[in-house]
N, C-alpha and C positions, 0 to 999 in steps of 0.2 A: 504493500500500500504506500511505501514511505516514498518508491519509485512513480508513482501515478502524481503524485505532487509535482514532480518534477515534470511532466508531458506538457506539451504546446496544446491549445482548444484546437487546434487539426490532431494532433496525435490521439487524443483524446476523441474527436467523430471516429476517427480509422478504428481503430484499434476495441472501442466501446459503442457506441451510440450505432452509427451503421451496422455492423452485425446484430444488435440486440432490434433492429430495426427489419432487416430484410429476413431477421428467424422468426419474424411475426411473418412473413407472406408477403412482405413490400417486396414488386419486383425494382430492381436498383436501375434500371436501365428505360423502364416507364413510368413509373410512379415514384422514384424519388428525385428531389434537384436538390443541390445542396449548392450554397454560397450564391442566392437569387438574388440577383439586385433588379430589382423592381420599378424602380423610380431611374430617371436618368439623370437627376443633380439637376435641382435649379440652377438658370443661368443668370451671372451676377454682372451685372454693366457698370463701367466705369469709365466716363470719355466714352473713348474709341473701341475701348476693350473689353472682352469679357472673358471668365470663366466660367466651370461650373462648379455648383457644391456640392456635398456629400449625398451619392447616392444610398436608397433606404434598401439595405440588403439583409436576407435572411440566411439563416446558417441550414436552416432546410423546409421546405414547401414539399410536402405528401400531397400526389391525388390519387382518386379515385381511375380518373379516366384523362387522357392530355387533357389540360385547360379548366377540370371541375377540380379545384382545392380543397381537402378536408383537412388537413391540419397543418400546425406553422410549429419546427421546433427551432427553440434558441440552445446553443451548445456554451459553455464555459468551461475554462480550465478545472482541475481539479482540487486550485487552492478557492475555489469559491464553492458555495453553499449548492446544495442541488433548485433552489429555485429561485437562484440569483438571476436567471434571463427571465424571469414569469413576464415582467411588467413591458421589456423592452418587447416580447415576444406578443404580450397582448395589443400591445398598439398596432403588430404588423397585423395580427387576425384581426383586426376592427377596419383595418385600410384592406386587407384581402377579403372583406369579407367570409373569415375563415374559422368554422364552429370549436374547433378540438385543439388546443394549445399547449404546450411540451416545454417543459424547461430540464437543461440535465447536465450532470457535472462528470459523468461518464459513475458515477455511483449507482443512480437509479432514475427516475424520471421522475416531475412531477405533472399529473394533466390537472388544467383549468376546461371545460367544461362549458361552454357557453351556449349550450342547448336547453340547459334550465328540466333536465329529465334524469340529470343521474342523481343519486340520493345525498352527493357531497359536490358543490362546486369543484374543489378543487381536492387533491389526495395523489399519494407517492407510490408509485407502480415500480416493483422492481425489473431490473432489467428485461429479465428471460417473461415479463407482464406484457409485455406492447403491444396495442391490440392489433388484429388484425383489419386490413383492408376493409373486411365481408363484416366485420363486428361494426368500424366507425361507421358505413356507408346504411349500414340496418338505423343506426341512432339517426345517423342524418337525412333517412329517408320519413324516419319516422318524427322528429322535430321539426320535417315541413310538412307535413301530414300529407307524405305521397307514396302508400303502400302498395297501391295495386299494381298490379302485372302492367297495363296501361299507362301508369305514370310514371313506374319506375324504366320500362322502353324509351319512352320518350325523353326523362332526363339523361337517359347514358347514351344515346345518340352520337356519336360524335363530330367533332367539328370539322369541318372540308379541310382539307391538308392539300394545298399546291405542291406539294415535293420540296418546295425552293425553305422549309424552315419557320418560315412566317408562323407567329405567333399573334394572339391577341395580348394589346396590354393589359393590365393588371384590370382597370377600369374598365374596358370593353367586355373582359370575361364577367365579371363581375353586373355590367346590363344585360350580358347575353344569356348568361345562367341566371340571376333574375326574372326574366322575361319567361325563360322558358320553362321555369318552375310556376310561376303563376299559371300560366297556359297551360299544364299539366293540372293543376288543381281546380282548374273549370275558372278560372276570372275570366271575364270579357274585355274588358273596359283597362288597358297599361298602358302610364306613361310613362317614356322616359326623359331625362333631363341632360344633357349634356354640350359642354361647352363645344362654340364654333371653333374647328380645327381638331378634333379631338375622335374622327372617324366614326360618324354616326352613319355612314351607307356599308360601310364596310361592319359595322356593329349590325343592322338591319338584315345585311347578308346571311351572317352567320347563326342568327333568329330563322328565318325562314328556310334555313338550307337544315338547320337540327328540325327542325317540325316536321317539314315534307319531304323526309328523306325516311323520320319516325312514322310518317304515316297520320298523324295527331290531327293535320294541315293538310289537306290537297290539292284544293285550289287556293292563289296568292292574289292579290292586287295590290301594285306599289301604285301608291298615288301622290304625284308631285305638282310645284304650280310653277316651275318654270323647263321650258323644254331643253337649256342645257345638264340641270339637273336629269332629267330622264337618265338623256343623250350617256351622260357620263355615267350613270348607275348602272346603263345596260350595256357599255361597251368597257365598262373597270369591276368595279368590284361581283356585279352582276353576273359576269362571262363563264361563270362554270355549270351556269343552270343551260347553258346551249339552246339545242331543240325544242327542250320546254319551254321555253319561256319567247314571248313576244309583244311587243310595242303598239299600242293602240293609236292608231292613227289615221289620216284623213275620213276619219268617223265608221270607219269598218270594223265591222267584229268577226272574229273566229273564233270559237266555245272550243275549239281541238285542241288550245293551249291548257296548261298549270299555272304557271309564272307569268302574269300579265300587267308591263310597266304603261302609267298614263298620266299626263296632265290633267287634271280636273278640269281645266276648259275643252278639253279634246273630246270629251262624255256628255258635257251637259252646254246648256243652252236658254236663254228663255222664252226659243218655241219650244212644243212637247215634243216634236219631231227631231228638235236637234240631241235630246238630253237619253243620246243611244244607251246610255248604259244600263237601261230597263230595257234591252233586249234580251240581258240576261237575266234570269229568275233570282229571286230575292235572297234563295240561295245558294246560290251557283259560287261563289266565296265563301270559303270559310275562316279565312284569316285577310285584314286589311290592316297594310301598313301606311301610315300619314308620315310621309316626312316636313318639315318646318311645321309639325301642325299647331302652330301659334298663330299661323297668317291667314288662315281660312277659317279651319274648320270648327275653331271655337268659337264663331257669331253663330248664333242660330239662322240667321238668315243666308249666310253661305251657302256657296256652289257644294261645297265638302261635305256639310252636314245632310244637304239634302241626300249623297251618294249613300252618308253613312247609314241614316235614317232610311234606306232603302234597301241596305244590306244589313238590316240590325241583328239579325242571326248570326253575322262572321263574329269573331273576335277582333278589334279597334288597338293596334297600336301606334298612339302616338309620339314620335320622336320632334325635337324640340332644343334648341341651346336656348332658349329664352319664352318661358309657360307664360300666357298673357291673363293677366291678373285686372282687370277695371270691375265697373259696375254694369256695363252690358256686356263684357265678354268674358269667358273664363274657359283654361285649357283643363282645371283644374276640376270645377264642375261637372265636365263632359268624362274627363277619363278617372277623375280621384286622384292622390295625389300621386306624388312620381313614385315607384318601387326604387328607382333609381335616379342618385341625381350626380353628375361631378361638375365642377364650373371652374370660371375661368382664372380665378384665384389658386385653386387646387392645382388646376391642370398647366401652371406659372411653376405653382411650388415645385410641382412633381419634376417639372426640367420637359414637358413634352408640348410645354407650345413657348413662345417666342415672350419674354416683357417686352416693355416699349418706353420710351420717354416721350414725354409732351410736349411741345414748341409754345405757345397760347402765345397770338400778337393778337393787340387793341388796336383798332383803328378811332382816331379823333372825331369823324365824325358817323360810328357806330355807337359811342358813348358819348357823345354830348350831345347829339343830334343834327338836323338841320334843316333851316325852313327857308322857304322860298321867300324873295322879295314878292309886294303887292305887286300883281299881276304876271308875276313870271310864266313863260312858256318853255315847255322843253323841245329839245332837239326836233319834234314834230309836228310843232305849235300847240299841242296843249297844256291848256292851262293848268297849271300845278295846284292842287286844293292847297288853301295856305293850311298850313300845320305840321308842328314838327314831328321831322322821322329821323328814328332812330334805328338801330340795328335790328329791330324787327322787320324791319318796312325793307332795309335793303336787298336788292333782286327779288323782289317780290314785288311792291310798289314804285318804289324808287331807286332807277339803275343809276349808281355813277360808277361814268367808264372810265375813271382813274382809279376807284378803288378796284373795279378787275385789275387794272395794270399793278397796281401794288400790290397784290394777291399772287398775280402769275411772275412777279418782280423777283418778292420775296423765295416763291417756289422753286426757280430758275437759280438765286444765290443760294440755293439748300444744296441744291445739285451741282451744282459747281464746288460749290468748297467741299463735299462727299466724294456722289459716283454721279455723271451726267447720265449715266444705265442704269442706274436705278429704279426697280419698275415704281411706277405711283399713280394712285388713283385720287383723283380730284372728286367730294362728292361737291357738287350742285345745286341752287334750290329748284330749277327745273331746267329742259331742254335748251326754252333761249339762253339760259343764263351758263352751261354747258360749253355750248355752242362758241360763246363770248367769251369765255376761259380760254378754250381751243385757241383761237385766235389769237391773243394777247400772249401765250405761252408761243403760237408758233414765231411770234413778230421777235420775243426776245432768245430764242434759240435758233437765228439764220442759220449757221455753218451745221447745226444737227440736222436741224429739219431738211439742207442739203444735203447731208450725207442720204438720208432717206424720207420721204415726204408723211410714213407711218411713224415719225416720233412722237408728235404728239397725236392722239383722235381723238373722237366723241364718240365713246359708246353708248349711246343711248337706244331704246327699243323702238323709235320711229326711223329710224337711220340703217337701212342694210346695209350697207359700206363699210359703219360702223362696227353695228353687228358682229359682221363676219370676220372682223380681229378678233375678237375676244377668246376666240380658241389659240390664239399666237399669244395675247396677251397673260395667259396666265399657263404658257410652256414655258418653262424654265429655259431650255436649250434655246427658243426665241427673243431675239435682240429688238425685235422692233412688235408692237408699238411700243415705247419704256412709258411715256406720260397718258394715263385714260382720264379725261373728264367725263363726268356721267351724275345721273341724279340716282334713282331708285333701281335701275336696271344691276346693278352690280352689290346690292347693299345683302345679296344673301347667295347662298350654296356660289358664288365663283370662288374656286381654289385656286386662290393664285399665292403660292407658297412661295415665291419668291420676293414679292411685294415689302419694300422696305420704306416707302414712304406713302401714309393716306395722311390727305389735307381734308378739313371739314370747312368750305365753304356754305355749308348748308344749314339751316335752323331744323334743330334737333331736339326734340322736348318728349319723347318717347324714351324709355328706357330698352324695352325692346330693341327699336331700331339702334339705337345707341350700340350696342351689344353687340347687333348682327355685323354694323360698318367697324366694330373695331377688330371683328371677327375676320375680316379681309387681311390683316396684317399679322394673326397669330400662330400662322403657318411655321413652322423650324424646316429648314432645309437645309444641312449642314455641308455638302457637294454642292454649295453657290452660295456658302458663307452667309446665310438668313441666320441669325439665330436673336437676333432683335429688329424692332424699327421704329419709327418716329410718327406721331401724327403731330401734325402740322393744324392749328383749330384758331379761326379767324371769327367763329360768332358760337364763341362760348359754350360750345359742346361740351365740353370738357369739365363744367360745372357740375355735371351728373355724376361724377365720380363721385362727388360728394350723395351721393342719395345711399340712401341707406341699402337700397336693394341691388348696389352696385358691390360685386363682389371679385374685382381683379386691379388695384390700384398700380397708377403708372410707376416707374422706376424712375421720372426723371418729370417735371414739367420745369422750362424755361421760358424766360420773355425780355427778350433783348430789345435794348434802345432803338430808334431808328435810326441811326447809324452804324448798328452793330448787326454784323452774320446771324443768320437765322440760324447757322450750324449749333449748337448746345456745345457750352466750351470744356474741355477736357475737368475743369476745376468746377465740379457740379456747385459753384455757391453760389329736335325732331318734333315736327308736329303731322294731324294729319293734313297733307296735301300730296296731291299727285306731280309729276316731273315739272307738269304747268303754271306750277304754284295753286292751282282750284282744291276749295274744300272736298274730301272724296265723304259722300254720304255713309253711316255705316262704317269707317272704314277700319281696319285695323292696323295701325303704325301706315297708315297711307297706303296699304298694298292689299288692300281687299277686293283684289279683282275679280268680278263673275264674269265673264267674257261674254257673246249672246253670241255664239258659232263662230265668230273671225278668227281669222287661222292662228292657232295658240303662239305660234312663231312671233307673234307680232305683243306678244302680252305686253305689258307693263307699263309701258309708255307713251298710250294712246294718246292723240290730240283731245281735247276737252270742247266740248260745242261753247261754253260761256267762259269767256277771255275776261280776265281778270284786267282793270287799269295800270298801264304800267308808265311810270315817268323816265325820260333818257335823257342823263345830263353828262354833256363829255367838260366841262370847264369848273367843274367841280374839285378845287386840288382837297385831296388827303394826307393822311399821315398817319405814323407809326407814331401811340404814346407810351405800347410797354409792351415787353418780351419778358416771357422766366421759362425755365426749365425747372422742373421738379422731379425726385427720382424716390423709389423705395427699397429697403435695404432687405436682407430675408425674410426679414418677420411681417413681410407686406405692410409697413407700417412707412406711412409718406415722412418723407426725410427732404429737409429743407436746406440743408446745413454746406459747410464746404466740405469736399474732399479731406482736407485735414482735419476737420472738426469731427465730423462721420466714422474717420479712422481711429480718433482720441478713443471716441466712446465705442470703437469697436474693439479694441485692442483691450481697454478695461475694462470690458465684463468680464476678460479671459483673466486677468491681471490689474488685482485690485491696485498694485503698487508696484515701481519701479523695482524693487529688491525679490517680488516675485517670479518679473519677468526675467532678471539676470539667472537666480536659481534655477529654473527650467532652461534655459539657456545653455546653462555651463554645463547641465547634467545632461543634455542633448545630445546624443550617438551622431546623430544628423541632424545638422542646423536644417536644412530644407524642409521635414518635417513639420516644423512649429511653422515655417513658411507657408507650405500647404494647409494646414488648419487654417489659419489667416484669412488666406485666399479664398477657403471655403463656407469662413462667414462676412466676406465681402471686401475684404482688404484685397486691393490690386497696387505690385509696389511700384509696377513700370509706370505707373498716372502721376504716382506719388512721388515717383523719382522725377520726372518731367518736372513737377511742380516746385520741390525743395534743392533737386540736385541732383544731376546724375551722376556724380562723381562718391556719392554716399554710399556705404554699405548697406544690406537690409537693415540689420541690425542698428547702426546709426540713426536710420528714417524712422525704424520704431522708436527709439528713445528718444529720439527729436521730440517726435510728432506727439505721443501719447505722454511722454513723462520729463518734456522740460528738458532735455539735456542739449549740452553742447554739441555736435557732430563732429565725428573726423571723416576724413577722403578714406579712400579705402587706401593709396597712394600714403597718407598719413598713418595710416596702423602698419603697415607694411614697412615703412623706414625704422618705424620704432622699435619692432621685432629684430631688423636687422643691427641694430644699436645695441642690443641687449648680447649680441655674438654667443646667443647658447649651441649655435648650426656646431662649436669647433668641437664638441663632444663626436659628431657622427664623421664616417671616412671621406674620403675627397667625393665617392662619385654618391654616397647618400647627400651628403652636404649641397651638390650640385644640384640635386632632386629636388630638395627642401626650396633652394634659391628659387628656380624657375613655376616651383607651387606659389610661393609667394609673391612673386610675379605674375601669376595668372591670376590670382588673387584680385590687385592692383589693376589687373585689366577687368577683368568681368566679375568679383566677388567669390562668395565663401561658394558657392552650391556645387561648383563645376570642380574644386579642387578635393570635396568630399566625394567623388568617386573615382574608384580605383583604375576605371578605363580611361583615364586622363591619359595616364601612362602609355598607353596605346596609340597616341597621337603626338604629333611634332609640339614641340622640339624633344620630346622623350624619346621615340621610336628612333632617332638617329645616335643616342647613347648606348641601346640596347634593346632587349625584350623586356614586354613588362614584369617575366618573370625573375630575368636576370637585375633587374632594378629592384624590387620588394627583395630580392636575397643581399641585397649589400645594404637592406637592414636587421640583418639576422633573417628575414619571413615575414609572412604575409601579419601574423598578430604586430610582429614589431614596427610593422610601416605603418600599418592604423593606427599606431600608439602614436608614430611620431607624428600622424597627422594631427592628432586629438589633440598633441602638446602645441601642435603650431599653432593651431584655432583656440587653445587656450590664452597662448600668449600675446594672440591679435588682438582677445578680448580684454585685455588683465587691465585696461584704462579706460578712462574717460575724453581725457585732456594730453593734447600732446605736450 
């Protein structure tokens, strides 16, 4: 036993925990993972740069069947208690959704129990105790109250395997085994909730492909309201259902299919002739999937509800990154509430969608206003009603064509001092005002828009020219269009993962839409360097951050002078109307479209029969009265503060006191270490070095920055080590070693001269091998020593 004290937590799974694990009937090669990181590390922005932080990993995840989890064990060495992982372990099963939890010091186990059926929550199983597969799977069949022959088929179903590895995330399994346990226990009526970016077609997929593969489901209908949504569902994640499955279109029906994808305007109509999808019997579906269904089918008087109301026998699920919540509409009422929900706060943390910083510029006369002289007329002689407008009124009521110019001004110096390729989406308050954007953008980008005449467009849904970019525009591998101006055509399902800059010239008083358009930039694409982006917000979108039901806060908002870059400096210190600006009756976040048979291609963006008054004034000058940038730190909590302030109090949660930080310090094996913790709760040193000095060690920056001290150059600790002449202990060619480390030291700092393959590169390789150099200090322990004494001696001051 006195030997087990001594074991590593890996010697200790090998050697105990996995055989006591796989002599229960775990096969080791399908049902057990061991060391599962789950999460991908929040990405943490600084300036220019980012990292990520610590991924959430488990020391082992049991299933039942690939992708269904029954239990989470946490492993510990053997000088800790046998239920010293309980607590770390219960957090991972409450994020995996995971009922049966294991803590073990390779002694015994202890299970926690979260099924609320065995007679002791929690109790200490000896080893040769571990239950079997067929034992958890009986509890867990029986704690979702799914015993029958028929429910329990359909939950072990398994998930379609492309060959290529692909997994569901942690969160996807977790809707998709949700969903399909409800389904199994007879609910009708599931919602799910998940943020934009975060694979809800590819989640729906795997819903419908476990059902009608179980047999549970046999006919399908996905129903969507924009036809690139379809387009993409049936040609991406859709593609394995083949022959089965078929796209409902120029108002034909074939009953010979299973899987049938449709625009809810492609079915219905408001003659009774157009609303074909009462060709088929009311049971002819017995599963209906809604995707965005926040934007239809929760008014009662939607095109959606009427489908679903006519297929009220199928089972209803609706999928959703934003459940619409008022007094005449609810997503919540129709389906109950979500089984499942992750948002866009979560799905920040986890590391699997992209933060953002915020730009916010005022314009002078958005916020003070401005009124016409008596009798003025605008650009087209009408008379201007006297009254002052303010930034409600602008591009809605009253155009001034300077403020486009200093809109597309500003947008054009974003991209310039960035990437001028950077894709970016302008929203719009409608079409004209789109249009006018386009414009002003093409006049201050000549030599781009020569390069090619698709730099900037107007996507908008009245414009097929338009239009037919929008499949270039949101291909990664395509260079052109990079700038899209557009109103409502683009505020929902376009995946454009590349998208590193959305500007909000639009008036935005929905939370909803707020959500879906910030959803356009939350894409990560780590093979085109997305891994954050910027919105750019000219009429105060960006105030909804503050509402309470806003749950993803930016990492940065700025707001610079007007004469300063719209770039955010490395030293961080909606309503309803349609593209026209017209009130839409009914509507929901403005996109409550029932179509009356026009070809669904054309949704969104319809001309409006009653044109709203609009005034045009081009000699109106503007101006820039405030810019800020504002960012937040891990704990999603908005941080206002500078780079160095941010770092003080990041540094001192870790280290109440300078005499702390030294202690861990000295007793550091590897200085880089304490560096990567750092960096992992948001400390980045290269911003920090820009900012205080490049010529400083980590080590310096920190005790600059967080604890007052004086700095030395790295150049500076390295003379002084050489002054102290302890090198004449070691032989001529160790002594040389030592020199040229603390020369490299001097050049690049302490991280590069802690490892041992330094040696392996010039000016060393031309001494020797790196074997022959560690032997002329006695061996490999004596070289680590000498290096430990060197980085002692660099540190052993303050003051030169």
């Amino acid at each position: 036993m006195a030997d087990k004290k001594t074991l590593s937590e890996r010697d200790i799974c090998t050697k105990y925990i996995t055989p006591a694990i796989t002599g229960a009937g775990w096969d080791l090669h399908n049902q057990i993972r061991e060391e599962v990181s789950f999460t991908k590390g929040r990405i943490i922005v600084r300036g220019k740069l980012h990292t990520r932080g610590e991924q959430k990993r488990a020391d082992y995840i049991l299933y039942y069947k690939p992708n269904i989890p029954l239990a989470v064990i946490e492993a510990k060495d053997n000088t800790y208690s046998v239920g010293a992982g309980m607590q770390q372990a219960l957090n991972y099963a409450e994020t995996l959704g995971v009922p049966f939890v294991f803590s073990s010091n390779g002694d015994a186990f202890l299970l926690h129990d979260r099924t609320g059926l065995a007679e002791k929550t929690e109790q200490e199983l000896a080893l040769g105790a571990f239950p079997s597969p067929a034992q958890l799977w009986q509890r867990f069949c029986q704690w979702k109250g799914l015993e029958s022959v028929e429910a329990r088929h359909t939950l072990e179903m398994p998930y379609y395997d492309d060959g290529t590895g692909r997994a569901p995330r942690y969160y996807q399994a977790n809707a998709i085994n949700n969903t399909v346990e409800a389904v199994a226990s007879g609910q009708q009526r599931i919602l799910l909730v998940m943020a934009t970016g975060t694979g809800k077609t590819y989640t729906a997929f795997q819903i419908i492909w476990r059902l009608w593969k179980s047999g549970a489901k046999k006919r399908i209908l996905f129903l969507a309201d924009r036809n690139i949504l379809v387009d993409q569902t049936k040609n991406n994640d859709f593609k394995p259902f083949g022959a089965a499955m078929t796209k409902i279109s120029k108002r034909q029906i074939d009953k010979s299919y299973e899987i049938y994808l449709s625009l809810y305007q492609a079915v219905t109509g408001s003659e009774e002739e157009h609303n074909i999808y009462k060709q088929f019997s009311p049971d002819f579906f017995d599963l209906i999937v809604i995707d965005e269904c926040h934007r239809g089918s929760a008014a009662e008087d939607s095109a959606w509800r009427e489908i679903l109301a006519y297929f009220s026998s199928a089972t209803h699920v609706g999928l959703t990154a934003t459940p619409k919540e008022t007094k005449d509409v609810s997503s919540i009422y129709y389906f109950g509430e979500p089984i499942y929900s992750y948002t866009l706060k979560q799905g920040i943390e986890d590391g699997f969608l992209a933060p953002y910083k915020v730009v916010r510029i005022d314009i002078d006369k958005d916020l003070q206003g401005w009124r016409p002289s008596k009798g003025q007329t605008d650009k087209n002689g009408q008379l201007i009603e006297d009254r002052v407008y303010n930034q409600i009124d602008m591009d809605r009521t009253l155009v001034l064509e300077k403020r486009t110019e200093l809109v597309a001004r500003k947008i054009t110096e974003f991209l310039t001092a960035t990437d001028p390729y950077a894709k970016t989406i302008v929203f719009c308050d409608d079409i004209d005002h789109a249009e006018r954007m386009r414009q002003a953008l093409v006049n201050l980008n000549p030599e781009r828009v020569k390069e090619s005449r698709k730099y900037v467009m107007r996507i908008t849904g009245d414009e097929l020219e338009g239009k037919a970019e929008l499949d270039n525009f949101i291909n990664p591998e395509e260079r052109y269009p990079v700038i899209a101006t557009t109103s409502k055509l683009m505020t929902t399902g376009v995946d454009a993962q590349t998208c590193k800059l959305v500007v909000l010239d639009q008036h935005i008083k929905s939370m909803t839409e707020f959500k879906q358009i910030i959803g356009r930039g939350t894409r990560i694409n780590e093979d085109y360097d997305k891994f954050w982006f910027t919105i750019m917000d000219f009429k105060k979108a960006t105030e909804l951050f503050a509402d309470k039901d806003f749950d993803g806060d930016p990492v940065m908002i700025y707001e610079p002078k007007e004469s300063q870059s719209p770039v955010p400096p490395d030293d961080d210190s909606g309503d309803n109307r349609d593209e026209n600006g017209n009130p839409i009756p009914n509507a929901i976040d403005g996109d409550d479209f029932t179509t009356t048979g026009a070809d669904a291609d054309d949704f969104g963006d319809d001309e409006s029969e009653t044109k709203r008054v609009k005034y045009i004034l081009g000699d109106v000058t503007v101006y820039v009265v405030a810019e800020r940038v504002q960012y937040y730190g891990p704990e999603g909590k908005l941080i206002i503060e500078s780079l160095k302030d941010y770092t003080r109090s990041t540094v001192r949660k870790d280290y109440a006191s300078l005499d702390q930080f030294l202690l861990r310090w000295s007793k550091a094996e590897r200085k880089a270490a304490i560096l990567r913790e750092l960096e992992q709760h948001g400390v980045l040193l290269e911003p920090l070095a820009d900012e205080v000095g490049t010529d400083f060690d980590a080590f310096d920056l920190i005790c600059h920055v967080a604890f007052d001290q004086p700095p030395l150059t790295r150049r500076e600790r390295a003379e002084q080590v050489k002054k102290r002449n302890y090198f004449s202990k070691y032989g001529d060619q160790a002594r040389q070693v030592l020199n040229i480390l603390l020369e490299k030291y001097a050049d690049t700092g302490i991280e590069n001269i802690e490892d041992i393959k330094i040696l392996t590169l010039d000016p060393f390789k031309a001494m020797g091998s790196a074997s022959e150099l560690v032997s002329a200090f006695g061996g490999k322990p004596a070289y680590l020593a000498a290096v430990q004494e060197l980085e002692e001696n660099l540190y052993a001051c303050f003051k030169p």
